[in-house]
C-alpha positions as CSV (number, residue, x, y, z in Angstrom):
1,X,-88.8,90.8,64.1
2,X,-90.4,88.1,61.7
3,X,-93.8,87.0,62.3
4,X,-94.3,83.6,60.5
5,X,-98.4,82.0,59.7
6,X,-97.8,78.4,58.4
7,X,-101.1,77.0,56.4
8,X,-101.9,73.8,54.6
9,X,-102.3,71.4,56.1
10,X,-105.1,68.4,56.8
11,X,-106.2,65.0,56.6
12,X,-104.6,63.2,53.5
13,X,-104.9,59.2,52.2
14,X,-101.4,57.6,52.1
15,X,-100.1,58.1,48.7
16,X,-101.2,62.1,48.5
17,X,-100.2,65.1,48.2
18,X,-100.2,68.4,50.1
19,X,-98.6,71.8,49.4
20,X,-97.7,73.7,52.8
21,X,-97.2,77.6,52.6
22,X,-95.6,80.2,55.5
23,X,-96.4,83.5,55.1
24,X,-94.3,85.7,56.4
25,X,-93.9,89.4,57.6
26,X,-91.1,91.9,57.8
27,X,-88.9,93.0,55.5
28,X,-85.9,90.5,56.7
29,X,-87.0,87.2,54.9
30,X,-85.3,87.6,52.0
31,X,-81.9,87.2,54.0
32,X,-82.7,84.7,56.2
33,X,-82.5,80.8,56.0
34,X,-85.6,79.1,56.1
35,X,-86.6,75.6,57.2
36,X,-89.5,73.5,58.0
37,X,-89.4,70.8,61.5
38,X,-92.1,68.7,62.4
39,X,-93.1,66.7,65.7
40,X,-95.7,64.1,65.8
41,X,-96.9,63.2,69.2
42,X,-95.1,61.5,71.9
43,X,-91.9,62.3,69.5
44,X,-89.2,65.2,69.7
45,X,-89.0,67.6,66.8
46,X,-86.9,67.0,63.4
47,X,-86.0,67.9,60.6
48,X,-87.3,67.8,57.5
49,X,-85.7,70.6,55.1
50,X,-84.2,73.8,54.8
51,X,-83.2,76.4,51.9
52,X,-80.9,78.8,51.5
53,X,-81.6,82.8,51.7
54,X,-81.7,83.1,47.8
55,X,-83.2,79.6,47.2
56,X,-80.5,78.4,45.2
57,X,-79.3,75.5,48.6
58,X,-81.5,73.2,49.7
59,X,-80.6,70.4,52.0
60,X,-83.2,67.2,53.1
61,X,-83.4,64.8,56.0
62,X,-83.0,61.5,54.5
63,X,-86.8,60.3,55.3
64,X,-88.3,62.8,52.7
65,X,-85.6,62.6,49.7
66,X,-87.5,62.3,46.4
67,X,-90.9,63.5,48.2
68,X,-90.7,66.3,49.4
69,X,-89.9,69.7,47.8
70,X,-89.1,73.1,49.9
71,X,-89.1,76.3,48.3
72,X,-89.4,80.3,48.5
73,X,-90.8,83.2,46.8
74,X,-89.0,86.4,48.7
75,X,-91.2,88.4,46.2
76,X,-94.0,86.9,48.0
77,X,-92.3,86.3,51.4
78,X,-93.2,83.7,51.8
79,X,-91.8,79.5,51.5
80,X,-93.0,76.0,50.7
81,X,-92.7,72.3,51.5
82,X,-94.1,70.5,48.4
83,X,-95.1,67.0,50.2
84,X,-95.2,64.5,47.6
85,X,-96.1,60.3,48.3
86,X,-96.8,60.8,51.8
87,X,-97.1,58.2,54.3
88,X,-98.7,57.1,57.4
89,X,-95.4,58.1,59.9
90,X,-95.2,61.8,58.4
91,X,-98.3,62.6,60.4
92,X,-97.2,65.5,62.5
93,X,-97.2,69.1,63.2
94,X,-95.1,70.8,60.8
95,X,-93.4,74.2,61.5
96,X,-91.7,76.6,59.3
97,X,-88.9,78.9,61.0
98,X,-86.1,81.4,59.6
99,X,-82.7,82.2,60.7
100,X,-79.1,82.8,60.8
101,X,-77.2,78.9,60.7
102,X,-78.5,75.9,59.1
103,X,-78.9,73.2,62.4
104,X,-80.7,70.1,62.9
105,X,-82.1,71.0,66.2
106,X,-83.3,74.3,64.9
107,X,-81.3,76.1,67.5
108,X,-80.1,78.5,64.4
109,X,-83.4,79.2,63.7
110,X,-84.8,82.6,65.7
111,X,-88.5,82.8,64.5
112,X,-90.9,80.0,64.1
113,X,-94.1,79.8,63.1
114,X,-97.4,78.6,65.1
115,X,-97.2,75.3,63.2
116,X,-100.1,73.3,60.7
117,X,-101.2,69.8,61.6
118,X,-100.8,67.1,58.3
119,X,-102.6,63.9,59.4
120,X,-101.9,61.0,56.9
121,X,-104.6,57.9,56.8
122,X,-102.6,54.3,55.8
């Protein structure tokens, strides 16, 4: 069992930054794909980015290529999404989760996290 605490997000300008962290528990998260989804409203969830067990993989939905940065400390047990030039349309709920198989839907994924709100102002 893996409990997972996302935190930091907020309200942003277009053109900012923000640094999301998940914290997680257990003693499994070093072997274990992670990846962060988001879903803004009225919208179904996507992608964003996932990482490899050891850190050394990383793989990006197109939208975020150049600004966005995921990462891991299994010292620390816990991952990152660096967000870089964000914009008006990544406003949404982002969610960390950790798993078994890389997919797109997140079905691979078998813990996820209660999620942090990012709100971007244009």
């Amino acid at each position: 069992q893996v409990q997972l605490s996302e935190s930091g997000g907020g309200l942003v300008q277009a053109g900012g930054s923000l640094r999301l962290s998940c914290a997680a528990s257990g003693r499994t998260f070093s072997t274990l794909l992670m990846g962060w989804f988001r879903q803004a409203p009225g919208k179904d969830r996507e992608f964003v980015a996932t990482i490899s067990a050891g850190g050394a993989a990383t793989y990006y939905a197109d939208f975020v290529k150049g600004r966005f940065t995921i990462s891991r400390d299994n010292a620390k047990a816990t991952g990152y999404l660096q967000m870089n030039s964000l914009r008006a349309e990544d406003t949404a709920v982002y969610y960390c989760a950790v798993g078994s198989r890389f997919s797109r839907t997140g079905t691979g994924y078998d813990y996820w996290g209660q999620g942090t709100q990012v709100s971007v102002s244009s």
